[in-house]
C-alpha positions as CSV (number, residue, x, y, z in Angstrom):
1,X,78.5,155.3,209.2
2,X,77.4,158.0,207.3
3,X,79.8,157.1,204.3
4,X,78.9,153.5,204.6
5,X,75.0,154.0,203.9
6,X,75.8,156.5,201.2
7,X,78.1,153.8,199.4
8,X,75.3,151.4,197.9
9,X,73.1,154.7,196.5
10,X,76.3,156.1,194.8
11,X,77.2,152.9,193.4
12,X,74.1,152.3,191.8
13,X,74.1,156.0,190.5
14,X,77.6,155.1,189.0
15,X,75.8,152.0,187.3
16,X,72.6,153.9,185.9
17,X,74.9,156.5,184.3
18,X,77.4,154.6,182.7
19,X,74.7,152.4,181.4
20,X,73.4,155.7,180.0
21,X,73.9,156.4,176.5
22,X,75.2,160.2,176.5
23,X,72.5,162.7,174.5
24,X,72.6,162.7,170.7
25,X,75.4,164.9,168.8
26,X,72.7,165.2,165.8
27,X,69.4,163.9,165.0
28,X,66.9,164.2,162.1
29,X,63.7,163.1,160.6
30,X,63.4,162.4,157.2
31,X,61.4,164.8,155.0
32,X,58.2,162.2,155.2
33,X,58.6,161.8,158.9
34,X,59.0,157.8,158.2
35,X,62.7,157.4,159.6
36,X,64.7,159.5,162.2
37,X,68.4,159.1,162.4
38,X,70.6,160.3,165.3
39,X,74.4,160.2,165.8
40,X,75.5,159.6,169.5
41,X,78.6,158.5,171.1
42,X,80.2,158.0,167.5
43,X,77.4,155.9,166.7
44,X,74.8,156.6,163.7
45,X,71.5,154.6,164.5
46,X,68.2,154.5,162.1
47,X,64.6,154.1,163.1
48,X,61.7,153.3,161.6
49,X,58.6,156.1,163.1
50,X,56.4,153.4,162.0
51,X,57.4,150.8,163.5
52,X,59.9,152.3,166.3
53,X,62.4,149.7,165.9
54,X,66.3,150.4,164.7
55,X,66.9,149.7,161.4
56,X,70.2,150.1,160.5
57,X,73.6,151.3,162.4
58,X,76.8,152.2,161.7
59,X,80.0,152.8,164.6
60,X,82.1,155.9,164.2
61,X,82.2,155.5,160.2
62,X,85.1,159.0,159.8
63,X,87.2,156.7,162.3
64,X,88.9,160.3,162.8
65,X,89.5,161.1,166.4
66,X,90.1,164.4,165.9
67,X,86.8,165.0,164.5
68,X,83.3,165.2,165.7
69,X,79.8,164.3,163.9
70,X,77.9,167.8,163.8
71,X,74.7,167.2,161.9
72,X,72.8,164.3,160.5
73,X,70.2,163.8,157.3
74,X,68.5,160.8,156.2
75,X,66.3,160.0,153.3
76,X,64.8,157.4,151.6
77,X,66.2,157.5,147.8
78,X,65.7,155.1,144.9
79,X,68.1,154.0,142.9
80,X,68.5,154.5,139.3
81,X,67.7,151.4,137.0
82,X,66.8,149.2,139.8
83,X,63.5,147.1,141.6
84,X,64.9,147.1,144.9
85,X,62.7,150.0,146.1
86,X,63.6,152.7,147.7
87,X,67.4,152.1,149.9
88,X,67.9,154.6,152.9
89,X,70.6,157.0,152.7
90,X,72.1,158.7,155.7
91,X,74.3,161.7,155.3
92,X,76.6,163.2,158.2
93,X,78.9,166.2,158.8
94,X,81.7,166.7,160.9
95,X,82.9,170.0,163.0
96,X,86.3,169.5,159.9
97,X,84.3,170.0,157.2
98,X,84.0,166.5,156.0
99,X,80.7,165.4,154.8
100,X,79.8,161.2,154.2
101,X,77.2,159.5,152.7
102,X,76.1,155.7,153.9
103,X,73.6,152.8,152.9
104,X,73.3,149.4,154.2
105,X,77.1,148.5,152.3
106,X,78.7,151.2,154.4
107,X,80.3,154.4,153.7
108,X,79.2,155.0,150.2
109,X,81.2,158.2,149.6
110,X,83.4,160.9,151.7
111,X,83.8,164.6,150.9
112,X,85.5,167.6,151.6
113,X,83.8,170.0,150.2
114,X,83.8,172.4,153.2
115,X,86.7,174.2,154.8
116,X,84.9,175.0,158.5
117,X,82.1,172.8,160.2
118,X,79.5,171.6,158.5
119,X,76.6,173.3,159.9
120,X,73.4,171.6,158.5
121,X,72.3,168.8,155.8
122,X,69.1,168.5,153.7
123,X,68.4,166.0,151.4
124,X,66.2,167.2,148.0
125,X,64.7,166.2,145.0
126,X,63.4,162.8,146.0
127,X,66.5,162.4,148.0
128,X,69.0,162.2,144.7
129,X,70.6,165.6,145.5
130,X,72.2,167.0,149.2
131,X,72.5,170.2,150.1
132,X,75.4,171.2,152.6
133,X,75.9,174.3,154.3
134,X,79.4,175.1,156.5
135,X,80.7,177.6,158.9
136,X,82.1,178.9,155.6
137,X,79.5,180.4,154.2
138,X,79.9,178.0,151.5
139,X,76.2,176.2,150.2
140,X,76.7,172.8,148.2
141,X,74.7,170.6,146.1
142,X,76.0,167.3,146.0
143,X,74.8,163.8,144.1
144,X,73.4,161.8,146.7
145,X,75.3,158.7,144.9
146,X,78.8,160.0,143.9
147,X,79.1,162.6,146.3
148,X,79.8,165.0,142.9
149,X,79.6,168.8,143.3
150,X,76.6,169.9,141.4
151,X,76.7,173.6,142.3
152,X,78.3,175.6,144.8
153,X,77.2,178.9,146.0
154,X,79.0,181.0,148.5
155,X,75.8,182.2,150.7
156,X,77.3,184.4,153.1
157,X,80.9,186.2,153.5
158,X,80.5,185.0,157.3
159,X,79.6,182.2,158.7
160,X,76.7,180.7,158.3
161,X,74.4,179.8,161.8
162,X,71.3,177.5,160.4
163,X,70.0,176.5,156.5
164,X,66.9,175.2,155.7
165,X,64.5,174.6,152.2
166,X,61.2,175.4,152.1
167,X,58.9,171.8,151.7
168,X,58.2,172.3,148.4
169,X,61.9,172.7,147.6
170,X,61.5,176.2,145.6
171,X,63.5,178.4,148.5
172,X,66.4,177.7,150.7
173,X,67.0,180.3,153.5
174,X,70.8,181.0,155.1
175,X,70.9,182.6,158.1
176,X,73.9,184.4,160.4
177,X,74.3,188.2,160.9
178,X,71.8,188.4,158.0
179,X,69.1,186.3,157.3
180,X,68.7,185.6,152.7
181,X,66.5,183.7,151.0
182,X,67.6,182.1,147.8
183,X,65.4,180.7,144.8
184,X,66.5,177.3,144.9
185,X,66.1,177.1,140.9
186,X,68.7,179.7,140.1
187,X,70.1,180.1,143.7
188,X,69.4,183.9,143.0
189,X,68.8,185.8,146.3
190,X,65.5,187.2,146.8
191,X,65.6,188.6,150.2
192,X,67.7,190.0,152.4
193,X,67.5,190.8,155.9
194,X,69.8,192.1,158.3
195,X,70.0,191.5,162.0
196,X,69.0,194.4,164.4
197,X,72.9,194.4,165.7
């Protein structure tokens, strides 16, 4: 009897949870707080702060099973020559090193410019440049279109934990073992900082 009246209650629990999306792998806001993008079971889904609605999605766009989404960026980024506005761009990195860049069309470009998991994403410079950081230690500048290196600076010998640009996009700090921070113009360290280890 006791199984019996505890057969409805788990079934419904079995219901509620598999109609519950699992928590996000990555999310992000975008630098003016207008969009924030998340990546959850293999799925990339935009939203508008504004107006709280979802604004663009993608499924599983690396189709790789052996990989894993690890961070997420999105901006809003105008494109060269054109009246259509501002487009969005979402950037994503996986635990292989891969990093991709879509808009509404898709997958707009794929690189591997990273040998270890990409650790963090930050889009700069009006969104036309991204900045990539890896487990390692390597920093990247890419073209938010092409997805073409524009400079490359290995940060740390290590690994590196957590990167992040100061708003008005003249410093970058790296962290791991040892905390620097780097001028972003000519990615010259300024400060070091080592842990208390």
């Amino acid at each position: 009897e006791t199984l019996a009246s505890l057969s409805a209650p788990l079934r419904r629990y079995r219901q509620v949870m598999a109609a519950t999306p699992p928590p996000p792998d990555a999310f992000a806001f975008s630098s003016d707080g207008e969009l924030f993008a998340a990546v959850s079971d293999r799925r990339i889904q935009v939203w508008s702060t504004r107006e709280g609605q979802k604004i663009a999605g993608w499924t599983d766009p690396i189709a790789a099973h052996d990989d894993s989404y690890s961070c997420i960026a999105c901006s809003f980024v105008q494109k060269k020559h054109t009246k259509d506005g501002d487009l969005i761009v979402v950037a994503v990195g996986t635990a292989n090193g891969v990093v991709l860049a879509l808009d509404s069309t898709g997958v707009i470009w794929k690189s591997a410019c990273h040998t270890g998991k990409v650790i963090s994403l930050h889009f700069s410079k009006q969104g036309r440049v991204l900045i990539t950081a890896s487990r390692d230690g390597v920093i990247c500048e890419l073209d938010t279109w092409t997805g073409k290196s524009k400079d490359t600076l290995k940060a740390l010998k290590k690994s590196i934990n957590s990167l992040t640009v100061s708003h008005d996009e003249k410093f970058m700090v790296v962290s791991a073992k040892t905390t620097k921070l780097y001028s972003m113009k000519d990615k010259k360290e300024i400060l070091k900082i080592p842990s208390d280890d």
